[in-house]
C-alpha positions in Angstrom: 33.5 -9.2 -26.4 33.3 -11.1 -30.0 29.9 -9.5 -30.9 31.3 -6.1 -29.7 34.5 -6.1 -31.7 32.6 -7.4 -34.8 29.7 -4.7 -34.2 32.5 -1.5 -34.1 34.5 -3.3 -36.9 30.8 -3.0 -38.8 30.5 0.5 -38.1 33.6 1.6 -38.6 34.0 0.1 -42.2 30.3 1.6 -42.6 31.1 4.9 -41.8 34.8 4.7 -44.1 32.7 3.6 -47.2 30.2 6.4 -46.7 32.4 8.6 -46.1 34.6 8.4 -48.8 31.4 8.0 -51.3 30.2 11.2 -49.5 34.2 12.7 -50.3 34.1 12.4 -53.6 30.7 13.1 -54.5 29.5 15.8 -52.4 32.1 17.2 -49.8 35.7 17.3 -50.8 37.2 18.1 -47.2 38.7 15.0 -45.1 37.1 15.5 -42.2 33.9 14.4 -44.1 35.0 11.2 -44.2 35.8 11.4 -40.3 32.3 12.8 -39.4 30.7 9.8 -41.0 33.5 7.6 -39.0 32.6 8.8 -35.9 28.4 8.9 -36.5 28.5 5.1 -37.9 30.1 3.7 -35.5 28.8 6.2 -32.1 25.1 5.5 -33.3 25.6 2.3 -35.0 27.2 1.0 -31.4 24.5 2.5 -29.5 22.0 0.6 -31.6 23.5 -2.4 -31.5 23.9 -2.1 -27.8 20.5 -1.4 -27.2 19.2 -4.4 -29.4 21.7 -6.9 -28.1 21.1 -6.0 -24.2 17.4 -5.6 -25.1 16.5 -8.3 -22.5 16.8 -5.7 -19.8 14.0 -3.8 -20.4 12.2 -6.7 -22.1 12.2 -8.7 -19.6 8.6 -8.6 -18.2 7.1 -8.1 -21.5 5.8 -11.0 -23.3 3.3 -10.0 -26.1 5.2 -9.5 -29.5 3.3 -6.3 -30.2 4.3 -4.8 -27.0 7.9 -5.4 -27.2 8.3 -4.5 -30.9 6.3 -1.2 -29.9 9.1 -0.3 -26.6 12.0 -1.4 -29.2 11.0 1.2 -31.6 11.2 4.0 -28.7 14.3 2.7 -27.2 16.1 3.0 -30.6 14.6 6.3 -31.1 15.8 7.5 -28.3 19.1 6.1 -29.1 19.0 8.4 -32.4 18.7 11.4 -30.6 21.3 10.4 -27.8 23.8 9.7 -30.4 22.7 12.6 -32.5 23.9 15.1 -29.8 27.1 12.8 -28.7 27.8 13.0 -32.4 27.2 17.1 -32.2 29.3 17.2 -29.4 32.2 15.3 -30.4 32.2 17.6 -33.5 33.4 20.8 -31.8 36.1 18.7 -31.1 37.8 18.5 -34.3 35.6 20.9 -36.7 37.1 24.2 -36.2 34.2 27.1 -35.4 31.3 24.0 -34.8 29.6 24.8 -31.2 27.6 22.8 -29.1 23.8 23.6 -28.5 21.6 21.0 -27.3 18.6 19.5 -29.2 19.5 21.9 -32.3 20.6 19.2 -34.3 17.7 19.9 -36.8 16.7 17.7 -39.6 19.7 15.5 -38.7 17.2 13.7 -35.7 15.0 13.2 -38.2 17.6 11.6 -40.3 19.3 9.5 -37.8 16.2 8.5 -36.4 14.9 6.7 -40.2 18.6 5.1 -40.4 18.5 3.4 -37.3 15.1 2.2 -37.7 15.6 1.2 -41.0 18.7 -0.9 -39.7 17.8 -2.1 -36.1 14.2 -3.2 -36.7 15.2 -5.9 -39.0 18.0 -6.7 -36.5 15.5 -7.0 -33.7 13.5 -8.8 -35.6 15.8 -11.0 -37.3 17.3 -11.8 -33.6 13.9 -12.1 -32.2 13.6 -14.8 -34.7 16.4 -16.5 -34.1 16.0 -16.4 -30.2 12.6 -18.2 -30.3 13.9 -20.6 -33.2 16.3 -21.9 -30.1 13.9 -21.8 -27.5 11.8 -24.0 -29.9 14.7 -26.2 -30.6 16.0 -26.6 -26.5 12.3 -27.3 -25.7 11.9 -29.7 -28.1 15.7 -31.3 -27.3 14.5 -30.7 -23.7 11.0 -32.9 -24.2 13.2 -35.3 -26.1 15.2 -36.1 -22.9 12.6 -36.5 -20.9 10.9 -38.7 -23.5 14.3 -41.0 -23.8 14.4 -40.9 -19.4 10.6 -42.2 -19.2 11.5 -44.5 -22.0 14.3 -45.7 -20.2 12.4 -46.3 -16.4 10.2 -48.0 -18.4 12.2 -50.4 -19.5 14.0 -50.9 -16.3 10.5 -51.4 -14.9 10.0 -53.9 -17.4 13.1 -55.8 -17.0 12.7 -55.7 -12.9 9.8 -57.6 -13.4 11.0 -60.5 -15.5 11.5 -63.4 -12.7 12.4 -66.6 -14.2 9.3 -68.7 -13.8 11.6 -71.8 -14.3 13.5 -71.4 -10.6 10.2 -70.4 -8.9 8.4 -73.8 -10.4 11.4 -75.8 -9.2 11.5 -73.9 -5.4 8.0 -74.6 -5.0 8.7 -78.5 -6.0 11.7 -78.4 -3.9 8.9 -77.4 -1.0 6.6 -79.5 -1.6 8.8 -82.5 -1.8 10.5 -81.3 1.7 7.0 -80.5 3.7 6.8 -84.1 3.7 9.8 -85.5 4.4 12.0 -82.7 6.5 9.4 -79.8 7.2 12.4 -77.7 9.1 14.4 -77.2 5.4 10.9 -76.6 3.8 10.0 -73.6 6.3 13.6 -72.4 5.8 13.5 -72.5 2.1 9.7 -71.3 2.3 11.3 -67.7 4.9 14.4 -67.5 1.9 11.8 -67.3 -0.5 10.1 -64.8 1.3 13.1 -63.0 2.2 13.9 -63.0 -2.3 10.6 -61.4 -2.8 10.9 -58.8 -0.4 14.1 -57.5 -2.0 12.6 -57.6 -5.5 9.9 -55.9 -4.0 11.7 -53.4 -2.4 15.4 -52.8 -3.8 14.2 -53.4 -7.0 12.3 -50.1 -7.1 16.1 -49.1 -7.2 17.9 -48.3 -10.2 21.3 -48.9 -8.4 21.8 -50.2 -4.8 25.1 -50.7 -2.7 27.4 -54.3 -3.7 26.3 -55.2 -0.4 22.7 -55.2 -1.0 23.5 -57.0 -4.4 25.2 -59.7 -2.3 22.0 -60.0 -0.3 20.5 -60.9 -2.8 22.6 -63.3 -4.2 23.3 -65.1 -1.2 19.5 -65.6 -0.6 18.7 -67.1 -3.8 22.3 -69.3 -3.4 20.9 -70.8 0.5 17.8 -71.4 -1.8 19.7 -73.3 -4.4 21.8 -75.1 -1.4 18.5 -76.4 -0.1 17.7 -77.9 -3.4 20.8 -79.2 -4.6 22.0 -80.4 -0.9 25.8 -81.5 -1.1 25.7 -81.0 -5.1 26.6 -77.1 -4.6 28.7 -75.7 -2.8 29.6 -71.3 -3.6 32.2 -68.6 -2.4 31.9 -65.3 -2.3 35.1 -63.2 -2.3 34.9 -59.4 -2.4 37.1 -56.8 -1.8 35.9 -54.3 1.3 36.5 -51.6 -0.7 33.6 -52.5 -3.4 30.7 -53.6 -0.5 29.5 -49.6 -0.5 30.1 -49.0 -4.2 26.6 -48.5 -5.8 26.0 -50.9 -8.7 23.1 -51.5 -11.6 20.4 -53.7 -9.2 19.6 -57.0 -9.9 22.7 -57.6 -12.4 24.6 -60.0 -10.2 21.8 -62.1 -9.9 20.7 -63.4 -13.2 24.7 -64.4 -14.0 24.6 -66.6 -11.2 21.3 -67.9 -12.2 23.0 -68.9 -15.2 25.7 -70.7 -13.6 24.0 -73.1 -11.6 21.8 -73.6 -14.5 24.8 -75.1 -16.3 27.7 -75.5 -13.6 25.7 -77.2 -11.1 22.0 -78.4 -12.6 23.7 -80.1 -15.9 26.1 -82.0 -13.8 25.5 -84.7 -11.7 28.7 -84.2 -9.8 27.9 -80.5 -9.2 30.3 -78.3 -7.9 31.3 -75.1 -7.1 29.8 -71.5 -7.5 32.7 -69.0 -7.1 32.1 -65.4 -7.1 34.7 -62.6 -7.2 33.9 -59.0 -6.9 37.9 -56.3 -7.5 38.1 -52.9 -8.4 40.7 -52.7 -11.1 42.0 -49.2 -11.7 39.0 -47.2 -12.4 36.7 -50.0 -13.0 34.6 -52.2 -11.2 35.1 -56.0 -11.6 32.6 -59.2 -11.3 33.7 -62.8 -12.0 31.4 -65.8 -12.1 32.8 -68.8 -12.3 31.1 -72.5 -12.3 32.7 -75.9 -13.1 29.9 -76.4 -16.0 30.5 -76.8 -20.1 32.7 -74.3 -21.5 30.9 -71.7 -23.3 30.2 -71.9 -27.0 32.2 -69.9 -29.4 28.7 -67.7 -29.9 27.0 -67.8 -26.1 23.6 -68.1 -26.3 21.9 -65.5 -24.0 18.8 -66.6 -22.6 16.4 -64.4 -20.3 18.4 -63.7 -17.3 21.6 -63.0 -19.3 19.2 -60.7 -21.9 17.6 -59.6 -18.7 21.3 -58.3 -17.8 22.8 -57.3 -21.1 19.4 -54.7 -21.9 19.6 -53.3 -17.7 23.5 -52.6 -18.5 22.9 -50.7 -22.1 20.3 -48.9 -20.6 22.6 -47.3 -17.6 26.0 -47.7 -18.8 24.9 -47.4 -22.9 28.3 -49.0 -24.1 31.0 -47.8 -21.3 30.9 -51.4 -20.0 32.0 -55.2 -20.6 30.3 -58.2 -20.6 32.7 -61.4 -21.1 32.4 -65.4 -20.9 35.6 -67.0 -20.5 37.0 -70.4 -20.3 40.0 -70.8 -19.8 42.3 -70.9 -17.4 38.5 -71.8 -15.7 35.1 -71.3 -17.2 33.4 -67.6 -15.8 31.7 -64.9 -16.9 33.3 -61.7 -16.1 31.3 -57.8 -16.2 33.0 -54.8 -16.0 31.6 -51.4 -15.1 33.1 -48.6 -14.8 33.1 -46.5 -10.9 33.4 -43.2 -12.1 29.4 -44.0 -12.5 28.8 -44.6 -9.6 28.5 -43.2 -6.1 30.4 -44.1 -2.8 27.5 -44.1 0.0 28.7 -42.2 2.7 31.5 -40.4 0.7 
């Protein structure tokens, strides 16, 4: 509707200037100036109508030379259908003027150089300007895809990162129990197992369900419990609601990697792993907590905490929080928002 209203108001002011000029230097009746009202704007619309819906009859043709060659007969054959509207309109208000087709005479020929003097550099200006965008959305377009590959990549990357520091320590926990209580060895030996199928398998994921994530944690926790005997102790407290809310994979993990490192490994007394998963409004919310060291002003983020930080900027970029806390109790909290995420099954 814009381009139309601007397109008449064109022709309009087109055909008042002309007509006018035309007034006072040629013909010194009035309805001079209305003739060149009404031909400006009944060919000037036609032409403009013709080049803007030009994709209609374009449509199939591809070669530049081809279209530019069907664009030149269309808008001659909008100069000679607006020549004769233009004729016919005239008997309406030119007293004695009568109506016989195709004897316009050497106004065709006329009409015909104006509107390909005007609507050839319009097509070609818009032709222009219609591949300069198709240019620009395919390159914005490869772009994308360039950022998205970029972005599996790294996820690939960071899936792969397992902290070589727990699996030496497992395998020593083995070792020392295939001696002395072979059951907890085989147990720790299937957990271990069971750890590696999941980063096998739901770590192809980008996201997987709280549940799955819980999984996982509680695997690597038994592991942990195996290892530190009656040193650790953990709790896990979620709310129903969030078990089928999809999360980032492998996030949960890592945090509570880094709380027995400090909470449980650093002290001889050990403790208590506590793990809270609320939804809060429209937000998802995790809370680690461990009886370790309170966290330094500045906490120092090593590779599972990295590991977590670079997964959540790559999915969430920065519509999420990552907090360490200590008081009233020492815990790391991460907040992501749901509105992300899916509900599976709903």
């Amino acid at each position: 509707m814009r381009r139309a209203i601007y397109t008449l108001l064109i022709c309009l002011f087109t055909g008042l200037a002309f007509g006018i000029f035309l007034y006072f230097t040629y013909d010194h009746r009035p309805v001079r100036i209305l003739t060149q009202v009404v031909s400006c704007v009944t060919i000037g619309s036609l032409m403009m109508l013709v080049i803007y819906q030009r994709r209609y009859f374009l449509l199939t043709v591809a070669h530049p030379g081809v279209r530019a060659a069907i664009m030149t007969a269309a808008l001659i054959l909008t100069a000679l259908i607006g020549t004769e509207i233009i004729l016919l309109l005239q008997t309406l208000y030119l007293p004695g003027a009568g109506y016989h087709f195709l004897q316009g005479g050497s106004v065709y020929i006329l009409n015909i150089l104006v509107v390909l003097v005007i609507g050839i550099p319009a097509y070609v200006s818009l032709e222009w300007q219609r591949s300069l965008e198709n240019r620009i959305s395919g390159q914005a377009y490869r772009m994308l895809q360039l950022e998205r590959q970029q972005a599996v990549f790294e996820l690939e990357l960071l899936r792969a990162k397992i902290n070589p520091h727990f699996l030496y320590n497992v395998h020593n926990t083995i070792a020392g129990l295939i001696s002395k209580d072979p059951g907890k060895a085989e147990t720790l030996v299937l957990l271990l197992s069971k750890f590696f199928r999941f980063t096998l398998h739901k770590n192809s994921a980008t996201y997987h369900t709280v549940m799955d994530e819980l999984d996982i944690v509680r695997t690597y926790l038994d592991m942990q419990q195996i290892r530190f005997e009656r040193r650790m102790q953990y709790t896990i407290d979620a709310d129903p609601g969030t078990l089928s809310l999809q999360t980032a994979s492998f996030v949960l993990q890592p945090l509570v990697e880094n709380a027995v490192k400090h909470g449980i490994e650093a002290r001889a007394a050990g403790g208590v792993i506590d793990i809270k998963i609320r939804v809060a409004g429209a937000a998802m919310v995790i809370t680690v907590a461990d009886p370790g060291p309170a966290f330094p002003e500045r906490p120092h983020t090593g590779a599972g905490l990295q590991l977590v930080m670079n997964k959540l900027k790559l999915l969430y970029a920065d519509d999420y929080s990552l907090t360490f806390n200590n008081t009233p109790e020492k815990y790391v909290q991460l907040t992501v928002p749901i509105h992300h995420q899916n509900v599976v099954g709903g």
